[in-house]
Steps between C-alpha positions, in 0.01 A plus 500: 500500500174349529581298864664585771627244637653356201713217530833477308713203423897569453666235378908555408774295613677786687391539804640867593316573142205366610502735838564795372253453280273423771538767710511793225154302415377549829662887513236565196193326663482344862200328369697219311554155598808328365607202512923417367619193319782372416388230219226524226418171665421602843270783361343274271416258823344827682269641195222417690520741707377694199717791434413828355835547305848285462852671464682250325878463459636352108806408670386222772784231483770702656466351842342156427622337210228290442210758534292611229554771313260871504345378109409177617388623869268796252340216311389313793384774672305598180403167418323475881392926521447681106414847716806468776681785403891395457782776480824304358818684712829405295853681506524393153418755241465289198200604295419117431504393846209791534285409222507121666416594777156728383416246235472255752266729754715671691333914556834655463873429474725717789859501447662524870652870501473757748111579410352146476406523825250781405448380208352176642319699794298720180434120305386380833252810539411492119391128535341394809 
């Protein structure tokens, strides 16, 4: 991990997802700053802020109905940031879904099991 401070953008749909994720994150390195969303959109609207690496959920439309899904919120982000490093986190375990998602920028493909959560925390190190 090249900073220290590194700050991480979590963006799933599930909010008890999203802080457990954050605070095994932040058992593994104090040092992080993360920031939760519930919509591709909202994190889109706070890219700004410049972050070092985005967590991103395939699945976004549980909640919202209308919100965009995690392909078309990794092509924006992609189309605005090449270098952001994006880990796709999906429960589905389809090989095609995981190509997609790589072909279209994404680091690495995580499917939600009981080691994604270190799984993302050594992609996080490995990448920012």
């Amino acid at each position: 991990m090249k900073k220290y401070n590194p700050v991480i953008f979590i963006v799933d749909d599930e909010p008890l997802l999203s802080e457990m994720l954050t605070d095994y994150l932040l058992e593994q390195h104090a040092g992080f700053h993360i920031k939760s969303f519930a919509t591709g959109e909202a994190c889109l609207q706070s890219l700004d802020v410049q972050p070092d690496a985005v967590v991103l959920d395939f699945y976004l439309n549980s909640m919202e109905k209308d919100a965009a899904n995690g392909i078309d919120i990794l092509k924006e982000i992609k189309k605005r940031n090449k270098a952001l490093p994006v880990i796709m986190l999906s429960s589905q375990e389809s090989y095609g879904t995981a190509v997609q998602t790589i072909m279209h920028g994404a680091v690495h493909y995580v499917i939600k099991s009981q080691d994604a959560f270190k799984e993302i925390f050594e992609l996080i190190k490995a990448n920012v």
